[in-house]
C-alpha positions as CSV (number, residue, x, y, z in Angstrom):
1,X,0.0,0.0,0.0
2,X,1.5,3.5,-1.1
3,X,2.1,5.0,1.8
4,X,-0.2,8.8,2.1
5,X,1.6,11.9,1.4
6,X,2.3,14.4,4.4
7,X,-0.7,17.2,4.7
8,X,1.4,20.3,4.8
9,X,-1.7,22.5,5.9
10,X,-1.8,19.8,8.9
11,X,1.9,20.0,9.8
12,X,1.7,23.8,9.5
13,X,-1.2,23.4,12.0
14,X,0.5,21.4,14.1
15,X,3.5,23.3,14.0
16,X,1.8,26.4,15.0
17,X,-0.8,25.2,17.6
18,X,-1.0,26.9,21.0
19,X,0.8,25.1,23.8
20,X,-1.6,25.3,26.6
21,X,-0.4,26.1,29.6
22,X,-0.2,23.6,32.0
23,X,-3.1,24.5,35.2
24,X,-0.6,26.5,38.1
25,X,-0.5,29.6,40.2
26,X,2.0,31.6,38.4
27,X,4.4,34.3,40.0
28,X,2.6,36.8,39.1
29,X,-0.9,35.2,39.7
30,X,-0.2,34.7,43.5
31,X,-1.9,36.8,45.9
32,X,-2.0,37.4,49.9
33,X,-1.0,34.1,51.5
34,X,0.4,32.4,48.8
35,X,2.8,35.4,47.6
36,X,4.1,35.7,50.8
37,X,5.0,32.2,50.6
38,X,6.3,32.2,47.0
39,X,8.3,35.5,48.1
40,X,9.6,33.3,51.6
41,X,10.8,30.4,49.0
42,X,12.7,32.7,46.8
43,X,14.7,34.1,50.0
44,X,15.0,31.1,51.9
45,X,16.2,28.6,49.2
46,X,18.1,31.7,47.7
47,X,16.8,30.8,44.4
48,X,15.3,33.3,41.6
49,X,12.1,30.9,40.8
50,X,9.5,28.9,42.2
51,X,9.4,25.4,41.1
52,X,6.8,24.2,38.4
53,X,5.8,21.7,41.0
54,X,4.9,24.3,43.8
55,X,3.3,26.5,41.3
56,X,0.6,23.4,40.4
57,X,0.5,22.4,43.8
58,X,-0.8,25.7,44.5
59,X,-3.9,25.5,43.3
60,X,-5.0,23.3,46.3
61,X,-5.9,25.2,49.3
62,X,-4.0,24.8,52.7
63,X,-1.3,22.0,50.7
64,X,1.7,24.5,50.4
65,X,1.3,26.9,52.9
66,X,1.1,24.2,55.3
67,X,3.8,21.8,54.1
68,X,6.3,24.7,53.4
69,X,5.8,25.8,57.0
70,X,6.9,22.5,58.1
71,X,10.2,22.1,55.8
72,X,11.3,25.6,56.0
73,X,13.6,25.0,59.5
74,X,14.5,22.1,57.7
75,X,15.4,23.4,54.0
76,X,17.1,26.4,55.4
77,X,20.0,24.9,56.5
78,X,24.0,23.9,55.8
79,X,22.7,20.4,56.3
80,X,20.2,20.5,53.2
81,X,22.7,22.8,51.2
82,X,25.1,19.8,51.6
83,X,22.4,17.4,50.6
84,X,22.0,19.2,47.3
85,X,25.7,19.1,46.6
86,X,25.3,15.3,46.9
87,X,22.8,15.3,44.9
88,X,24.5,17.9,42.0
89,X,27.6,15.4,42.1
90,X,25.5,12.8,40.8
91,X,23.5,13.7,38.9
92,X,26.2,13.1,35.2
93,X,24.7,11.0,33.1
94,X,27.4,8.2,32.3
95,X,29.2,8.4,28.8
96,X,30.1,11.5,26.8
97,X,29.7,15.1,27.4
98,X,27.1,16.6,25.1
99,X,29.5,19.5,22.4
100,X,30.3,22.6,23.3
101,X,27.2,24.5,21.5
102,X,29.5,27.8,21.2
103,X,31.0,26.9,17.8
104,X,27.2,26.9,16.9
105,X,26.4,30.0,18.9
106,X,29.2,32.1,18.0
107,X,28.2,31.0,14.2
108,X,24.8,32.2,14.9
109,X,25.9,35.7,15.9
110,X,26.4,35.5,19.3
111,X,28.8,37.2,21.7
112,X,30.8,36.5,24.4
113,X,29.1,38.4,26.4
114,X,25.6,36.9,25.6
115,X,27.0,33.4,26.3
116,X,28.0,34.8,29.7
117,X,24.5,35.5,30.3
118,X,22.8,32.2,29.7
119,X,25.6,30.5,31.3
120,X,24.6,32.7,34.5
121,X,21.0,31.6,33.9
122,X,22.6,27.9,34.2
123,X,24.4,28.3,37.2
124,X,21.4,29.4,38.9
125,X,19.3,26.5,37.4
126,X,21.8,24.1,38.6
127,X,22.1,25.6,41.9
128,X,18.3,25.3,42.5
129,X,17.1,22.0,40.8
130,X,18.8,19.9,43.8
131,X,17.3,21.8,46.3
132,X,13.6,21.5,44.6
133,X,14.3,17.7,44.6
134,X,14.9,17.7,48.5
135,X,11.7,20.3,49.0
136,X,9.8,17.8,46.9
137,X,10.9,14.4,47.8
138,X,10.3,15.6,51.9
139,X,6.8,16.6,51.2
140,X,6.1,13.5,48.9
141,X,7.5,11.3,52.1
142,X,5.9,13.3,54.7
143,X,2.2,12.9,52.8
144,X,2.5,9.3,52.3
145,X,3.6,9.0,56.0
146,X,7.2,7.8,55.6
147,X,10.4,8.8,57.3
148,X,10.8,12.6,56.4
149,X,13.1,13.5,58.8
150,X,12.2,13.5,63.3
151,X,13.8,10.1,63.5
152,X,16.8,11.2,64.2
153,X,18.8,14.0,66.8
154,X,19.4,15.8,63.2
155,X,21.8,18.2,62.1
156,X,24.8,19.4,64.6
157,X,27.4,21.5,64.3
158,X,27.8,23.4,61.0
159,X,25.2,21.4,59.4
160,X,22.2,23.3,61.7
161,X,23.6,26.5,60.9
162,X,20.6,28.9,58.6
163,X,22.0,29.7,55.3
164,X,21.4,33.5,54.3
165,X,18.3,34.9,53.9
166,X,18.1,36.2,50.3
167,X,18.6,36.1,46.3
168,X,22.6,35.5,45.9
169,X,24.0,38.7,45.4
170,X,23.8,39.6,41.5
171,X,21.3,37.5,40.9
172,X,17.8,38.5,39.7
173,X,14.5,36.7,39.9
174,X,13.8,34.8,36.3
175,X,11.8,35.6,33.6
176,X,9.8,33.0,32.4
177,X,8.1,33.0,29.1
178,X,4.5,32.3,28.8
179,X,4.3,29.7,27.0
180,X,0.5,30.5,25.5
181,X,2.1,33.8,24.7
182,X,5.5,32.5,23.3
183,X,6.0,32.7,18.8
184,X,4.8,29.7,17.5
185,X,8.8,28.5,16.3
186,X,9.1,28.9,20.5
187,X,6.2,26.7,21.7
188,X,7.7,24.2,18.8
189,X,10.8,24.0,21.0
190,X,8.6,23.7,24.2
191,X,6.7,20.6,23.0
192,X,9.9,19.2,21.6
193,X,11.8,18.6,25.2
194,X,8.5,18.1,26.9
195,X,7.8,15.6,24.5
196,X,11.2,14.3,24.7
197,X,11.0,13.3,28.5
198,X,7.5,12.5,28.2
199,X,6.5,15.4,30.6
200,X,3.3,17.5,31.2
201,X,4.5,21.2,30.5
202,X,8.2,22.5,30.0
203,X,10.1,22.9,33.1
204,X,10.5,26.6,34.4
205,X,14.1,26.1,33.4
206,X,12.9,25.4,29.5
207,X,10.8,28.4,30.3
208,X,13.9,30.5,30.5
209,X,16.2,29.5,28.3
210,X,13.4,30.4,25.8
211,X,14.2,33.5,26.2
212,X,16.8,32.2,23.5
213,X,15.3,29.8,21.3
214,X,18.3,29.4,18.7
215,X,20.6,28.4,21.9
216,X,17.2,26.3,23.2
217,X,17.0,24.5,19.9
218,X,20.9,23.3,20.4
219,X,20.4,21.8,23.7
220,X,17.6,20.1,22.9
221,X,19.4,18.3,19.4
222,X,23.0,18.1,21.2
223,X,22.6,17.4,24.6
224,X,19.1,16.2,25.9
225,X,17.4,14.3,23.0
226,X,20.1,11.5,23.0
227,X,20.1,10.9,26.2
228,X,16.1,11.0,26.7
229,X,14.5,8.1,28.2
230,X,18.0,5.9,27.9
231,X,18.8,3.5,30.7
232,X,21.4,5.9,31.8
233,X,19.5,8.5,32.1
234,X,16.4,6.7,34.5
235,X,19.9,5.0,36.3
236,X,20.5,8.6,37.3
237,X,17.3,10.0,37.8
238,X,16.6,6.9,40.3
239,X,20.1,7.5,42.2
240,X,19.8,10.7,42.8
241,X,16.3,10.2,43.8
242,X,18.1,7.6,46.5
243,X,20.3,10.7,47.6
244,X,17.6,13.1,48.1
245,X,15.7,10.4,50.2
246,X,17.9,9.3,52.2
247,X,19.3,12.9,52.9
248,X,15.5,14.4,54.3
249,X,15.7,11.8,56.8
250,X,18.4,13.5,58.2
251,X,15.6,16.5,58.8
252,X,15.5,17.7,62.7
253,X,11.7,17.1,62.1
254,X,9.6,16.3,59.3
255,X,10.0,18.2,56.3
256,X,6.2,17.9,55.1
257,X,2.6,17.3,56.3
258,X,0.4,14.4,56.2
259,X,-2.6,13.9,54.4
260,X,-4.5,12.9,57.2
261,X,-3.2,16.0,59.1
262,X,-5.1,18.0,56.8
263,X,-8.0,15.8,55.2
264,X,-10.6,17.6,56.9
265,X,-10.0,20.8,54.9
266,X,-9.6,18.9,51.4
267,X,-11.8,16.4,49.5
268,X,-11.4,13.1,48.7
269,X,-10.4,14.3,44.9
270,X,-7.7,17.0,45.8
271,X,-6.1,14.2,48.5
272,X,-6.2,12.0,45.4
273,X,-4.6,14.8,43.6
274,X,-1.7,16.1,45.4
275,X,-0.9,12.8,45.7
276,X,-0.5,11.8,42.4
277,X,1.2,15.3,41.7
278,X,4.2,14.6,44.4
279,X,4.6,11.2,42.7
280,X,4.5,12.9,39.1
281,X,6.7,15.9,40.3
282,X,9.6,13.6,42.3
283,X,10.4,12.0,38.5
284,X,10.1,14.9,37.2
285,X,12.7,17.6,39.1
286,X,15.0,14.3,39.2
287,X,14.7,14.6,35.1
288,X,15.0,18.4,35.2
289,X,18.1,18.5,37.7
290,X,20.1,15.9,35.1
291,X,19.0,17.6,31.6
292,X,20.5,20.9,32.8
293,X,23.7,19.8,34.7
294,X,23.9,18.1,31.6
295,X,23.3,21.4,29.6
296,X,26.5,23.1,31.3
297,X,28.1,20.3,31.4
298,X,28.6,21.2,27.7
299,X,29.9,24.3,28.3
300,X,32.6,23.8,30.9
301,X,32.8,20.2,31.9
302,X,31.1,18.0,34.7
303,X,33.0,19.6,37.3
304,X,32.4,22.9,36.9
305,X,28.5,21.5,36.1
306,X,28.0,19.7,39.6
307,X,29.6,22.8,41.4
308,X,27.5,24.8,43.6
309,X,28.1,28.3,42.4
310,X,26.5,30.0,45.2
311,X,28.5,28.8,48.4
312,X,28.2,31.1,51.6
């Protein structure tokens, strides 16, 4: 049978379908409580975004006030810092670094400067993506009722001293690109790496690095599509997933809430819901923290990748 030709009025649709954004309380969208919270994350983790995860989360009353008020002592100090260098340090995917996309960049126009700037971006990225996996993997261990830290005398010594309060100095809180708003060649890109990783949205990190697509479109073809859903890849995603869990139970107390603790504010449904969400989003920051180590790694090797960049 002759195989049908391509519709190029339906690939043109395709190509230029809206990317619907995925159902979250954006930075912007957060009001009273909840901005106070989002604005007590940014300074407290030291990190110039609010995870996709907390952002969906959000949407359920009472869930993240509650459960960040429980891992903030926790979160806030040496002893998690040091859990998310663990976690950084293994989080290489096995085999060869992706190419230095500069040659490409510096083809494309690009200056020195401007590479400066997104590697910036990166550094932050890479700083942060640990730390979301410890926020994330206490509160999914907490709501299920397993050990999430209060086991244990917890941190001494240096480990129980606060980190500063506050952005980093130089660094800015991100820009991320809407993605309903984004050109068309823009959400392309978008769908492409969540696609790739069989996600539910782009990362906030895809988010901005879309602020330049041509460099986005490299990554993507260079770095993350060969590695995507390989053995390798879930080997790491599942090790450092170890790390992270084995590091909040370490916590001084528990870094979360249970659902029972809270099941008389929240129906059966959105019990059902966060649930599945902390199961969906532990995968997925594990995914998230790889793909962009692996994205510097490009630039300047896995050691300078897996550094933390922001030590106080």
């Amino acid at each position: 049978m002759t195989k049908p030709e391509a519709n190029s009025d339906d690939d043109a649709t395709r190509a230029t379908a809206v990317l619907k954004t995925f159902p979250q309380v954006d930075h912007h969208q957060a009001t009273g409580e909840l901005a106070r919270v989002y604005e007590d994350i940014h300074c407290t983790l030291r990190l110039p975004w609010v995870a996709f995860a907390i952002r969906v989360l959000s949407q359920f009353p009472h869930f993240v006030p509650a459960a960040w008020a429980a891992l903030k002592p926790q979160i806030s100090t040496r002893y998690a810092e040091r859990g998310a260098d663990l976690i950084r340090r293994a989080a290489l995917v096995p085999g060869a670094a992706p190419p230095d996309p500069r040659t490409k960049l510096l083809a494309n126009g690009w200056t020195p400067a401007k590479i400066a700037e997104l590697q910036v971006s990166l550094h932050c990225l890479n700083y942060g993506n640990p730390k979301y996996l410890l926020l994330i993997t206490a509160w999914n261990e907490a709501w299920n009722d397993r050990n999430a830290g209060g086991n244990a005398g917890g941190p001494v010594g240096r480990d129980a001293e606060l980190l500063p309060y506050g952005l980093p100095e130089g660094v800015e809180k991100f820009h991320l690109i809407d993605p309903d708003q984004a050109p068309p060649e823009v959400q392309a890109l978008l769908r492409r790496v969540r696609d790739a990783f069989l996600h539910h949205g782009p990362a906030s990190d895809y988010r901005v690095l879309a602020a330049w697509p041509d460099y986005l479109k490299v990554a993507i073809e260079d770095a993350l599509e060969p590695v995507a859903l390989t053995a390798e890849f879930d080997e790491t995603a599942r090790r450092i997933r170890a790390i992270a869990r084995d590091h909040v139970r370490g916590f001084a107390a528990p870094g979360g809430i249970r659902w029972r603790s809270i099941e008389d504010k929240l129906s059966p449904p959105q019990i059902a819901g966060i649930t599945g969400l902390l199961f969906l989003y532990n995968r997925f920051i594990a995914d998230i923290t790889i793909a962009v180590i692996r994205l510097q790694q490009a630039f300047e090797g896995g050691e300078s990748a897996t550094e933390n960049k922001f030590p106080s």
